[in-house]
C-alpha positions, 0 to 999 in steps of 0.5 A: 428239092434240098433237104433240111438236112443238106440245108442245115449243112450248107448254111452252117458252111456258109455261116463259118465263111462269113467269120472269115474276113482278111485283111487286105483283099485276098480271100479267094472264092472259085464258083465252077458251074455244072457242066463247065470245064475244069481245065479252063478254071484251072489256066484261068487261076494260074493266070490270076497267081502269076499276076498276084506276084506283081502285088506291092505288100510282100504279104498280101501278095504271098497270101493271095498267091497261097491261097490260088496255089491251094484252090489249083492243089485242091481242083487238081484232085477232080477228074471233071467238074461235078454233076451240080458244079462246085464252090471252093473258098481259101484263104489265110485265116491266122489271127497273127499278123505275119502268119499264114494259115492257109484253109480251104472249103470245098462243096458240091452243092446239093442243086445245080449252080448256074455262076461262074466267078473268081474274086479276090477280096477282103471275104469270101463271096456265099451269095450263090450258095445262099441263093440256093438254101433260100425259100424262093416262092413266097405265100402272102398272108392277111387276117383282118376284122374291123378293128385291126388287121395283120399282113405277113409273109411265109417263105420256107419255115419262117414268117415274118410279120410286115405291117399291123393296122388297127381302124378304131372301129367303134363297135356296138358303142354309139355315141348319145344322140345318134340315131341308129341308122346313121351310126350304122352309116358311120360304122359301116363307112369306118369298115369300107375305109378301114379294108381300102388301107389294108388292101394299098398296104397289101399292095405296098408289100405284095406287089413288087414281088409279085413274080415269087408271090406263089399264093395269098391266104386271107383269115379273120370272122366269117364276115369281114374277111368275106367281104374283104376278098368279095367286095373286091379291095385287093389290087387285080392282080393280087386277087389273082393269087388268093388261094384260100380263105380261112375262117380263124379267131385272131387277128394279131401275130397269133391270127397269122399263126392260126392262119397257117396251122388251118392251111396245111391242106394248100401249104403242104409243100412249106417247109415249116408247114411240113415240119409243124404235120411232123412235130404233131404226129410226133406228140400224137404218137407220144400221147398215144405212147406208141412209137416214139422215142426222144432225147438219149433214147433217140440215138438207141433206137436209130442204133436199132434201125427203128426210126422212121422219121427224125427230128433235129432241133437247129440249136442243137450243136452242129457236132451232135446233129452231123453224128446222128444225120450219119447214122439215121443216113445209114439206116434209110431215116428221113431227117428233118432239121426244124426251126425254133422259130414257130411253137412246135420247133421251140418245143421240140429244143425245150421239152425233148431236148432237141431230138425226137423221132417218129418210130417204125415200130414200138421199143 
């Protein structure tokens, strides 16, 4: 499983590579699966640089030729191909026209890659290495009571709101001359059909990914949202993937926030779940003034080995979260990397500076 920290890493390589766009087709990316010969990388680029020397333009042709000679320079200091494989990208990356500036990244991925690609193009080719820092299993989410409904998705720390549905239920309100019994009909038809569209919207949605859906989680009032998974609305196959049923307050995007706060016992394992447990233990131990520490105070106490656990917003700068990653590394500290993207993570940069830390004992 990559860590937070190996993903923050990678995604700021990959981030700095995407910036990076040529002006004719000569960027250059080198994808070496684990377990693959060096050598027959190597035979294979210099094939590609004799055939560079053939390109019309005198400087699309000296760049690209640049680029596979600083690829062959930088594989040649590797004895043998990686345990995890190997992705290296080169190119020009001077602003001015006529100039080369030849730049080369390297990375071991922290999980094995399984491609094997050379291309020569106008940028530099990450859909591998994106492959690997993407959540790949999905939880599906629905909160639904009679008058509105909302189906999200949760894939790593991050959910994203799909589809809102609101029914136009009518309530206790009926209109003059109705007769109790058959406004209760009325009603109790507008709920029917109201479930029936949430559940072909779920379907919409769910469906096709079925294959990476790991798990539905159904919230709302104690009624409707029973009836809702017992009355048997969802598709068959969906039904199968229900893992759990939340009784929860709201049904709007904060139902979907509350819907995952009450399911850390069958999320344990997401990532945003996990950080959302770290960031409250962190204020426990805060409220309690026991072993805590943030801001400045962060960096001294991992100078003193006391940090348990540390907590790095995101927005930080990539500079300070490399110097304090080093030094938690030194000392045995587990590093989590947390998004702003739920109200603990937006905490977290706004109220503590974006740095904060579990401590192994008070100092």
């Amino acid at each position: 499983m990559i860590s937070s920290a190996e993903r923050f890493r990678l995604k700021k390589l990959i981030n700095e590579l995407k910036n990076v766009q040529g002006r004719h087709t000569e960027l250059v990316s080198v994808y070496v699966p684990a377990g693959y010969s060096l050598i027959n990388v190597l035979n294979q680029l210099g094939e590609e640089a004799g055939t560079a020397s053939n390109i019309k333009s005198k400087t699309t042709m000296k760049n690209v030729t640049g680029a596979l000679e600083k690829t062959i320079q930088h594989l040649r200091l590797f004895k043998q191909t990686p345990p995890n494989g190997l992705a290296v990208f080169c190119g020009n990356v001077s602003e001015r026209e006529g100039v080369q500036d030849l730049k080369v990244w390297s990375v071991e991925p922290p999980e094995p890659l399984a491609v094997r690609l050379y291309r020569c193009d106008k940028e530099f080719i990450t859909e591998p290495l994106e492959n690997l820092i993407t959540p790949k299993d999905i939880y599906g989410l629905i909160v639904i009571d009679n008058r509105e409904a909302t189906i999200a998705t949760l894939k790593g720390d991050r959910y994203n709101i799909l589809t809102k549905l609101t029914s136009g239920y009518h309530g206790k309100h009926r209109a003059g001359g109705q007769s109790h019994s058959r406004f209760e009909r009325i009603i109790k038809n507008e709920s029917h059909e109201f479930k029936v569209r949430v559940a072909e919207h779920a379907t919409t949605v769910f469906l096709p990914n079925l294959k990476d859906l790991r798990g539905i989680i159904i919230g709302g009032p104690a009624g409707t949202k029973d009836d809702f998974v017992q009355g048997e609305f969802l598709h068959h196959e969906l039904r199968k993937k229900v893992i759990a049923v939340k009784d929860i307050t709201y049904t709007d995007e904060s139902g979907i926030r509350e819907l995952i706060d009450r399911s850390k016992d069958v999320l344990s394992e997401v990532q945003m779940v996990r950080q959302k447990v770290l960031m409250q233990r962190f204020m426990k131990e805060l409220v309690n003034d026991a072993n805590y520490a943030y801001g400045d105070d962060v960096s001294r106490a991992l100078d003193k080995g006391a940090v348990e656990t540390l907590l790095l917003s995101e927005k930080l700068d990539a500079k300070v979260i490399d110097e304090l990653y080093e030094k938690a590394k030194a000392v045995g500290t587990n590093v989590e990397i947390i998004s702003d993207d739920f109200e603990e993570g937006t905490q977290l940069w706004l109220t503590f500076a974006g740095k904060a830390a579990i401590l192994r004992y008070k100092i």
